[in-house]
C-alpha positions as CSV (number, residue, x, y, z in Angstrom):
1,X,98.8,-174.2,-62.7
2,X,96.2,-175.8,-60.6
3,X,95.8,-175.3,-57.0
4,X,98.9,-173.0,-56.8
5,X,97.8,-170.4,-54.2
6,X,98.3,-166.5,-54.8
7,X,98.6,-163.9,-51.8
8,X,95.0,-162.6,-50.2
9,X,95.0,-158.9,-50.6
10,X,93.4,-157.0,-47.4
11,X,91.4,-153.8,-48.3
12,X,93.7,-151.3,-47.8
13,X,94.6,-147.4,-48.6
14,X,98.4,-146.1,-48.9
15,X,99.4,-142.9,-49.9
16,X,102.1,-142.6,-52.7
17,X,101.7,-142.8,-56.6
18,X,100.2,-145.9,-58.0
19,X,101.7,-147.8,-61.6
20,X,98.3,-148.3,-62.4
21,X,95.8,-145.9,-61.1
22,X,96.3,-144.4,-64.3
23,X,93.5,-146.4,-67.3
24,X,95.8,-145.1,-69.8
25,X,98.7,-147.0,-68.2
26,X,96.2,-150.6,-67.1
27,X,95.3,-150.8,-70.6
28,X,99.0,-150.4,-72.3
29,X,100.0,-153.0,-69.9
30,X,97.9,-155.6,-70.6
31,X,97.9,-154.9,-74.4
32,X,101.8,-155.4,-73.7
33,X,101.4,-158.9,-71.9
34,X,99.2,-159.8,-75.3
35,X,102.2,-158.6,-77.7
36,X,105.0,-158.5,-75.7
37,X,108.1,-156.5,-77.8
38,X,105.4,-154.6,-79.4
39,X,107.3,-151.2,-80.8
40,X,105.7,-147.5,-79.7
41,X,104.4,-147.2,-83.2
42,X,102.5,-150.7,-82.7
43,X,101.3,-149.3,-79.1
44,X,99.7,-146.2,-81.0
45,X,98.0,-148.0,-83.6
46,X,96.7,-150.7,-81.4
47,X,95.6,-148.3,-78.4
48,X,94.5,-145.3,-80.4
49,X,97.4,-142.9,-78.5
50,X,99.4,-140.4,-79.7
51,X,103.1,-141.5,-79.6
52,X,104.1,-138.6,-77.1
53,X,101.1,-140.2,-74.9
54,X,102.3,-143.8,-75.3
55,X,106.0,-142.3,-74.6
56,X,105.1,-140.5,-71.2
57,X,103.2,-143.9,-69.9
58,X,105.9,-146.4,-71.3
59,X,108.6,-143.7,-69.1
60,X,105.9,-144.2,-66.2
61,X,105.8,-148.1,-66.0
62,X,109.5,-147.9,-66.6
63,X,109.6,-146.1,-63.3
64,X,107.7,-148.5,-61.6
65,X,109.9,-151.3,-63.3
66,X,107.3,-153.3,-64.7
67,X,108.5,-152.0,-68.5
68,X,111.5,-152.7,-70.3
69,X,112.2,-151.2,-73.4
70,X,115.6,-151.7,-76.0
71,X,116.5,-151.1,-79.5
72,X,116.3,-154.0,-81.6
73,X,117.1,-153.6,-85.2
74,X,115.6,-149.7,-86.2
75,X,112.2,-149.8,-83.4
76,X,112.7,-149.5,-79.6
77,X,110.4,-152.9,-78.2
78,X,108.6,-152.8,-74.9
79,X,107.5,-155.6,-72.9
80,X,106.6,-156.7,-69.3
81,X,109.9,-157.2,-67.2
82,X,110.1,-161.1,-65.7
83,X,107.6,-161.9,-68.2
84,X,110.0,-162.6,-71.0
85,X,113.7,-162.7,-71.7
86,X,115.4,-159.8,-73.7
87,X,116.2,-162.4,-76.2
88,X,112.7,-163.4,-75.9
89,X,111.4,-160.3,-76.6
90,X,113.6,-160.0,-79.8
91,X,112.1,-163.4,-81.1
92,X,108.7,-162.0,-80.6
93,X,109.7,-158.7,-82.3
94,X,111.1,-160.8,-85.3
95,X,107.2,-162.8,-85.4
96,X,105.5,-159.7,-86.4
97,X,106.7,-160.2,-89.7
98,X,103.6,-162.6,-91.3
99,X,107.0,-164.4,-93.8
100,X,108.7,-165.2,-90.7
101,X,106.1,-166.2,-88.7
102,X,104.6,-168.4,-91.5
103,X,108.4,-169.9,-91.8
104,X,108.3,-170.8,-88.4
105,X,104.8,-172.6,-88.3
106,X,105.3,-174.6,-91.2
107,X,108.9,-175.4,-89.7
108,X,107.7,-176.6,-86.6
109,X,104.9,-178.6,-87.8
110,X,106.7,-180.2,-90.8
111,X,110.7,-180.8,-89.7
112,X,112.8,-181.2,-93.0
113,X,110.4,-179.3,-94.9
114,X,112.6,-176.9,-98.2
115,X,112.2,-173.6,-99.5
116,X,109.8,-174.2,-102.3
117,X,107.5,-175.9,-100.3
118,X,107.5,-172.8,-98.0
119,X,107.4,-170.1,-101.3
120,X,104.1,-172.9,-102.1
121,X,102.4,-173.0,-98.9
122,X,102.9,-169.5,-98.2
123,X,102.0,-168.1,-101.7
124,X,105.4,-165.9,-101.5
125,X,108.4,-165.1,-103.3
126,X,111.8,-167.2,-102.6
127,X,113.9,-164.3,-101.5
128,X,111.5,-163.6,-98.8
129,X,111.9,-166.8,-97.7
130,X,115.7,-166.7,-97.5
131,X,115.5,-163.5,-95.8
132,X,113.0,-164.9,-93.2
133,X,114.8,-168.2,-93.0
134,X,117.7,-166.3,-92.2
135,X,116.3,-164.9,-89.4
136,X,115.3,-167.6,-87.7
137,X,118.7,-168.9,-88.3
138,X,120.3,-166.8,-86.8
139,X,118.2,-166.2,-83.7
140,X,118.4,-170.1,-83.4
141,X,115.0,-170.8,-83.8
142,X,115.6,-173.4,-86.7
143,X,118.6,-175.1,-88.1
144,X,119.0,-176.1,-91.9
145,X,121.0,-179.3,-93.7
146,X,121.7,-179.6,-97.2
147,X,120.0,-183.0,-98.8
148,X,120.7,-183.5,-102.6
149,X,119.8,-180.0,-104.3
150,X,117.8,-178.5,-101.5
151,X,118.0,-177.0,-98.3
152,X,115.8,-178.6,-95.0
153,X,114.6,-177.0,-92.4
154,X,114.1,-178.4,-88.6
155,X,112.6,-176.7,-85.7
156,X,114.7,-175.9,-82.7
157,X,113.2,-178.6,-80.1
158,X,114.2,-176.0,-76.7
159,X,112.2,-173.2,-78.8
160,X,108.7,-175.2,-79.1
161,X,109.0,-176.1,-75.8
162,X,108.9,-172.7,-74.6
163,X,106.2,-172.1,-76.7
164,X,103.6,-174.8,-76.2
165,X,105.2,-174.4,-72.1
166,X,102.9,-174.1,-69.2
167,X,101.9,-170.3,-68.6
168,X,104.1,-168.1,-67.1
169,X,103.3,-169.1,-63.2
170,X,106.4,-167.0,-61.7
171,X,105.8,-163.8,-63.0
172,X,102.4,-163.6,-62.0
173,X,103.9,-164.8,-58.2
174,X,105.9,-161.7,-59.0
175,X,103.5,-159.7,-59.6
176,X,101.4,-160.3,-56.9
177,X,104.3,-159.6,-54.0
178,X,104.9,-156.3,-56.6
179,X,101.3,-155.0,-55.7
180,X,101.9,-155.6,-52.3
181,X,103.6,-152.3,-52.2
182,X,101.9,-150.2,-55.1
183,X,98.5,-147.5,-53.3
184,X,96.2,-149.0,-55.6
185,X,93.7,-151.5,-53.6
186,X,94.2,-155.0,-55.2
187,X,91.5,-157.9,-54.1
188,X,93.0,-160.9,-55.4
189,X,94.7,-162.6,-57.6
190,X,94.6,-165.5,-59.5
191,X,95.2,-167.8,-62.8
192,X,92.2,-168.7,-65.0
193,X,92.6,-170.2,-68.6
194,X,96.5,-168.7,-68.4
195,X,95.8,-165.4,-67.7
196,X,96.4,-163.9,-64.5
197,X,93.1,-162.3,-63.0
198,X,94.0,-158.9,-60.8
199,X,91.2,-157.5,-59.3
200,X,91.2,-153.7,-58.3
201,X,89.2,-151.7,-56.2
202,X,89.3,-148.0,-58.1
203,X,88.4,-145.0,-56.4
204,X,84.8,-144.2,-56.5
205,X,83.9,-147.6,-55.2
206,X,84.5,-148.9,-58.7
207,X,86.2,-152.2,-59.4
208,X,87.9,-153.3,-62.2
209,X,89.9,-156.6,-63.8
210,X,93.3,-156.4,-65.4
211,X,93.6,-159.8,-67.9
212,X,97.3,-160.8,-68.0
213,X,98.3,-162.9,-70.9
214,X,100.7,-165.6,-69.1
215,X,101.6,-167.2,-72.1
216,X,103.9,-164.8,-74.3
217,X,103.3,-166.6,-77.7
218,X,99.8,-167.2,-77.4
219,X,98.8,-164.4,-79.8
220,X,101.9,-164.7,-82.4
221,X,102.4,-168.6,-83.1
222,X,100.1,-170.9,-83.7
223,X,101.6,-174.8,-83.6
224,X,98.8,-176.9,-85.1
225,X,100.4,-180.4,-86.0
C-alpha cells in the first residue's frame, strides 16, 4: 500500500458502548480477519469459548455491524463485513476442507492437470476428488475439458488474482472512519506487512494492538508455482 495515509486519531473519551472494549470481542475479531467464514463451532475451538459465549459476542459485533453471519450449507459462517464478499466468504468456507483446498493448489499451480494425478499428489481416494472437484466447479473456481480418456483441470484466472491481490487497502480506510465514532480511544492506524495496525488506549492507561489480516486467503491457500 505504500505511503497511503490513514486518519490521525486525537486522544479522546466519548460516552456510549464500545464494539471493542470488550477482549473477548478484540480477539474473536481478529481471529475472524485470519479465517474469515469461520463457523461458531471453529470460533470455540480456536478461542477456547463456549458456544453460548461465542454466540452473545458474534450478536454483539453484529450490532455494531462489523460481523456478518449466513448459513452456508449445514454451519452459520461469520466474517468481517467489507472485508470479503458473501460469495467470498462461501469460497473460504469451502477451503477448510484439506481435499478441496489441496485440489485447488495443485490446480492453480499446474493448469490441465487430471484426477489421478490429484488422487497421487494428494495421497487420496478418487471419489474425494470428484466431490472436491465438484465444488470448485460449481463455485467457479476452476473449469474442466475432456482430453482423450481424462478429465483437465484449469484455474479460474479472476480467482488467483484475488488471491495473490494486493491487501485489502479499503476496508482498513473503512475501518478507520468506523472508529471515528466507537468510545474506545484509538491512536492510529496503519498497514504494516498487510495487516492493518490499530492502536488502542484501554482504560487503566493500558494500550493495546489489534492485528488485522488484510489479505483474506493468506492463512487458507498457499500458491507456490
Amino acid at each position: 500500500m505504500g505511503a497511503r495515509e490513514f486518519p490521525r486519531f486525537s486522544a479522546r473519551r466519548v460516552e456510549g458502548r464500545s464494539a471493542f472494549m470488550s477482549g473477548t470481542r478484540r480477539r474473536l475479531f481478529q481471529y475472524l480477519t485470519d479465517m474469515p467464514a469461520a463457523s461458531l463451532r471453529e470460533i470455540e475451538r480456536s478461542l477456547s469459548l463456549s458456544i453460548p459465549s461465542v454466540k452473545w459476542h458474534v450478536e454483539r459485533l453484529k450490532d455494531f455491524a462489523v460481523l456478518v453471519e449466513e448459513p452456508y450449507k449445514n454451519l452459520n459462517i461469520v466474517y468481517p463485513s467489507g472485508l470479503i464478499t458473501s460469495f467470498e466468504a462461501r469460497v473460504l468456507s469451502a477451503l477448510r476442507n484439506p481435499v478441496v483446498r489441496g485440489c485447488m493448489e495443485l490446480i492453480a499451480v499446474h493448469p490441465g492437470i487430471d484426477a489421478p494425478s490429484l488422487c497421487k499428489r494428494l495421497d487420496t481416494y478418487s471419489q474425494r476428488i470428484h466431490i472436491a472437484t465438484r465444488e470448485l466447479l460449481s463455485l467457479g473456481l476452476i473449469a474442466s475439458e475432456k482430453r482423450g480418456r481424462e478429465r483437465r483441470y484449469f484455474p479460474d484466472e479472476a480467482f488467483i488474482s484475488r488471491v495473490e491481490g494486493p491487501p485489502r487497502e479499503d476496508y482498513l480506510l473503512w475501518l478507520s472512519e468506523w472508529f471515528q465514532n466507537d468510545p474506545i480511544e484509538v491512536r492510529n492506524i496503519r498497514e504494516e506487512d498487510g495487516y492493518g495496525i490499530v492502536e488502542l488506549s484501554l482504560p487503566e492507561k493500558r494500550s493495546e494492538l489489534m492485528k488485522i489480516n488484510l489479505l483474506p486467503y493468506r492463512n487458507l491457500l498457499t500458491l507456490k508455482k
